[in-house]
C-alpha positions in Angstrom: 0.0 0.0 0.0 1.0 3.8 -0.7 2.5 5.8 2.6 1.1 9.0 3.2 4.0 11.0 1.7 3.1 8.9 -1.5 0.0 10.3 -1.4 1.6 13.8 -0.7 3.8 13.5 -3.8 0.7 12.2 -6.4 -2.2 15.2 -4.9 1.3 17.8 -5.1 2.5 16.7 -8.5 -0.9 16.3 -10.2 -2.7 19.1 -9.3 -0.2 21.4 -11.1 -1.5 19.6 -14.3 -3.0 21.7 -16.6 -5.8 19.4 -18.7 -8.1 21.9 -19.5 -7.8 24.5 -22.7 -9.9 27.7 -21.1 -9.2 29.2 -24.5 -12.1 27.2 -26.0 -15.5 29.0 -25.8 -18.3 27.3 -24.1 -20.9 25.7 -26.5 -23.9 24.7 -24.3 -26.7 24.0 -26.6 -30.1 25.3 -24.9 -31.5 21.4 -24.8 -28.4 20.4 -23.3 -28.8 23.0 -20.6 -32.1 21.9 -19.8 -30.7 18.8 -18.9 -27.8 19.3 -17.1 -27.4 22.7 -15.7 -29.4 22.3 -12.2 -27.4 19.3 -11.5 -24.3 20.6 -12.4 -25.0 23.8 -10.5 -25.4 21.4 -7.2 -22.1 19.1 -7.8 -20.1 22.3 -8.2 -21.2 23.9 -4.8 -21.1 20.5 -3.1 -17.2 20.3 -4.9 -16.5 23.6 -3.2 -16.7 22.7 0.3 -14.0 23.9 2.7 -13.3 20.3 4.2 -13.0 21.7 8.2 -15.3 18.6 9.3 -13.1 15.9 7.5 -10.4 17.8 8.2 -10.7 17.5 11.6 -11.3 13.6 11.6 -7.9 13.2 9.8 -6.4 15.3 11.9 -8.0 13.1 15.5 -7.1 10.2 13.7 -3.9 10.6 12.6 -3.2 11.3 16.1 -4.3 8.1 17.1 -2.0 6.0 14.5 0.8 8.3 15.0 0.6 9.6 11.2 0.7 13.2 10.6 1.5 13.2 7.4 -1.9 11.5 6.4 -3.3 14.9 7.4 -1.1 16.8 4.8 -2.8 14.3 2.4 -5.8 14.8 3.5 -5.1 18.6 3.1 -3.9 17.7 -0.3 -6.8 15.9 -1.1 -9.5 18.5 -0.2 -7.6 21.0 -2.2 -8.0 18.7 -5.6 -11.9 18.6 -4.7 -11.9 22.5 -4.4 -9.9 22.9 -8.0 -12.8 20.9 -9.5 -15.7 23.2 -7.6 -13.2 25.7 -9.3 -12.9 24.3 -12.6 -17.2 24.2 -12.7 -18.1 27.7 -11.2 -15.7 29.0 -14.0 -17.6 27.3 -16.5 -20.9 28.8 -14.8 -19.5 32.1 -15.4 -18.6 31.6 -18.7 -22.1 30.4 -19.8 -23.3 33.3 -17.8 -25.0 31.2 -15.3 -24.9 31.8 -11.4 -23.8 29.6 -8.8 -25.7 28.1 -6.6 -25.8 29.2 -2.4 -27.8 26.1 -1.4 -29.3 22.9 -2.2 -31.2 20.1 -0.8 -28.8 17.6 -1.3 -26.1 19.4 -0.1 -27.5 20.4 2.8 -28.2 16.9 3.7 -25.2 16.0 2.9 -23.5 18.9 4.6 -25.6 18.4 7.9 -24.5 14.6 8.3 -20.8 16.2 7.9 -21.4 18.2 10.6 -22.3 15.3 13.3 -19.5 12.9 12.1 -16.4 12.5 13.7 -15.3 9.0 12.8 -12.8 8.6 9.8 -14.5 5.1 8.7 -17.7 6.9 8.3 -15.7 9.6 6.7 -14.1 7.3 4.1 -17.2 5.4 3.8 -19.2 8.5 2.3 -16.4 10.0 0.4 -15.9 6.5 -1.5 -19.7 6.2 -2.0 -20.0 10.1 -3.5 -16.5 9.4 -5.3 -18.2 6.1 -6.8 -21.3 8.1 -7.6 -19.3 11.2 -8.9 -17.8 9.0 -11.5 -20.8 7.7 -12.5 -22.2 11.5 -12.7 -19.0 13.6 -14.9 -19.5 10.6 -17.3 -23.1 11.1 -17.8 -22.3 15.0 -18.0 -19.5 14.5 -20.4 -21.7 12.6 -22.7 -25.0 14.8 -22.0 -23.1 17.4 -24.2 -21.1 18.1 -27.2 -19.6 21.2 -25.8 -15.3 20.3 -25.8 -14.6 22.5 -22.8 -17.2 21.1 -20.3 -16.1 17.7 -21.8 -12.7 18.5 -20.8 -13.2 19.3 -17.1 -15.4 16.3 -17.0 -12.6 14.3 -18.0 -10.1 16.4 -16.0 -12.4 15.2 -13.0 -12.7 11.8 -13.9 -8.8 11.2 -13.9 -8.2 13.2 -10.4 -11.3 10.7 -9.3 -9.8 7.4 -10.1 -6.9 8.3 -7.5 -9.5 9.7 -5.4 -11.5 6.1 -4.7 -7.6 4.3 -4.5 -6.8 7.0 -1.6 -9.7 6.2 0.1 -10.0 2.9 -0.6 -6.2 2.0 1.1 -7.5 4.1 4.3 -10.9 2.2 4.7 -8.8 -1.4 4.4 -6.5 0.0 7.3 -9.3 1.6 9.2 -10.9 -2.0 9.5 -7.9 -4.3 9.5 -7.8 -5.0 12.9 -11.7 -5.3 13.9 -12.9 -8.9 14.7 -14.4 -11.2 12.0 -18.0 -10.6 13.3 -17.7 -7.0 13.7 -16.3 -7.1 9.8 -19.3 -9.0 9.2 -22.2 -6.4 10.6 -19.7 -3.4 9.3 -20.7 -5.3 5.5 -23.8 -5.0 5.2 -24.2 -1.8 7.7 -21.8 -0.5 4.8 -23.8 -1.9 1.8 -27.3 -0.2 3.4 -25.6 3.1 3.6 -24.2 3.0 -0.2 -26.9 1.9 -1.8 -29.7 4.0 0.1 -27.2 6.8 -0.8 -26.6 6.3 -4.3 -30.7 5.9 -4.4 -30.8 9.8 -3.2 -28.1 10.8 -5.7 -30.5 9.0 -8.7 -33.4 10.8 -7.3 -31.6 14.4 -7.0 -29.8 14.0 -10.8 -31.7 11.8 -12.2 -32.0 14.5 -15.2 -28.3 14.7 -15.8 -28.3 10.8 -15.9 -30.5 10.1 -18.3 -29.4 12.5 -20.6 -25.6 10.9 -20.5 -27.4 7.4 -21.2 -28.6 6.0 -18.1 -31.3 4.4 -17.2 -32.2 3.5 -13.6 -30.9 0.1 -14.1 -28.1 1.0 -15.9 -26.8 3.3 -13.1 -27.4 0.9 -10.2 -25.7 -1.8 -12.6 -22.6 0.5 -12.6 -22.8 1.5 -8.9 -23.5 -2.1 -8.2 -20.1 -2.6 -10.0 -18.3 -0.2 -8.0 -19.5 -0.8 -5.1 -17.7 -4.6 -5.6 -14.7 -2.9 -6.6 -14.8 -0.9 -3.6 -16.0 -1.5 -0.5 -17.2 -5.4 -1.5 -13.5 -5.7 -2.0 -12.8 -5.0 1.6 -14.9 -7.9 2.2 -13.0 -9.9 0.0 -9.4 -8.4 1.3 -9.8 -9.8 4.8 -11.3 -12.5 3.8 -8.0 -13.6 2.1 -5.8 -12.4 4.9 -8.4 -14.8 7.2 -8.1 -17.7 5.0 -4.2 -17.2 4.2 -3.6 -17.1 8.2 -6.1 -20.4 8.6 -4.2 -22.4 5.9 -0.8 -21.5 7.3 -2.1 -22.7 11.0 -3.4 -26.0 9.4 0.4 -26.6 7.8 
């Protein structure tokens, strides 16, 4: 697995790569813009949050692992979530569109933030939104034929990839040590939260989905996917590590 100053070195070196030509003019057809403004008004003010909440997790539990560095990664990591919030509200202004102050979702979103403290739920609803947030810039990519909203969708796409690996290695640590049955009841507590969550994103964006290609089915087909390539693989990491340990104690 990658060590925090890994981490450090990928969020520091990547961020200062330029992937978007600004020089292109917006080309947001009015039927396009019916479909996918609203939504892509909320994602940008939900990518523009300051971080303080999860911020302050990392910071309790780096403490607690004796890992300060995962904080500067952390850091590093809100700060690539901000340049995408960025990379959107420029867009807005370009198309001459404002930005949004509030929204439901966020809010929601936003108030759970508040109340949370523990970095496995933490890294449990950043890799469910990452998952999700894939599954959203590609149906916004392909909801429109405008080149420079394609190419911060794809900007975003790239940064998320690392994203879901970041948080991925941290939610594998986080529950390493708990006991088999407590791994057990974390599953499907996990599975509950994911999939009622991704059910709220549908119902919020559903718009934007559809008009990237999506279908209900198609979406929770992909998030189903994800979802085993994510936190279903935790299941399936310790699960190894159990059977590998029971194998050697047989021998």
């Amino acid at each position: 697995m990658k060590t925090s100053q890994t981490w450090i070195e990928h969020f520091s070196t990547n961020i200062k790569i330029q992937r978007i030509d600004w020089q292109i003019q917006p080309s947001l057809k009015n039927s396009e813009k019916r479909n996918i403004l609203s939504a892509l008004k909320a994602w940008q003010l939900g990518e523009t949050s300051d971080g303080s909440h999860l911020l302050k997790a990392s910071k309790k539990y780096a403490e607690k692992i004796d890992d300060r560095l995962y904080v500067t990664a952390v850091e590093l990591f809100i700060k690539e979530e901000q340049k995408h919030g960025n990379n959107l509200g420029k867009y807005l202004d370009a198309i001459g569109e404002d930005k949004l102050t509030k929204n439901w979702a966020d809010t929601l979103f936003r108030k759970f933030r508040y109340f949370n403290s523990s970095m496995e739920l933490w890294t449990l609803t950043v890799l469910t939104v990452e998952s999700a947030a894939q599954v959203f810039y590609q149906s916004l990519k392909d909801a429109t034929q405008c080149k420079l909203l394609k190419q911060i969708c794809r900007d975003i796409l790239l940064d998320e990839a690392f994203h879901i690996d970041f948080q991925m290695q941290r939610f594998i640590t986080i529950t390493e040590n708990k006991n088999e049955f407590s791994k057990i009841l974390r599953y499907w507590v996990y599975r509950i939260f994911y999939f009622s969550t991704i059910t709220i994103i549908w119902v919020a964006y559903k718009k934007c989905f559809m008009a990237g290609g999506n279908s209900f089915i198609s979406y929770w087909r992909k998030m189903s996917l994800k979802f085993e390539k994510t936190i279903g693989k935790f299941r399936r990491y310790h699960y190894q590590k159990i059977s590998s340990v029971s194998i050697l104690y047989k021998e």
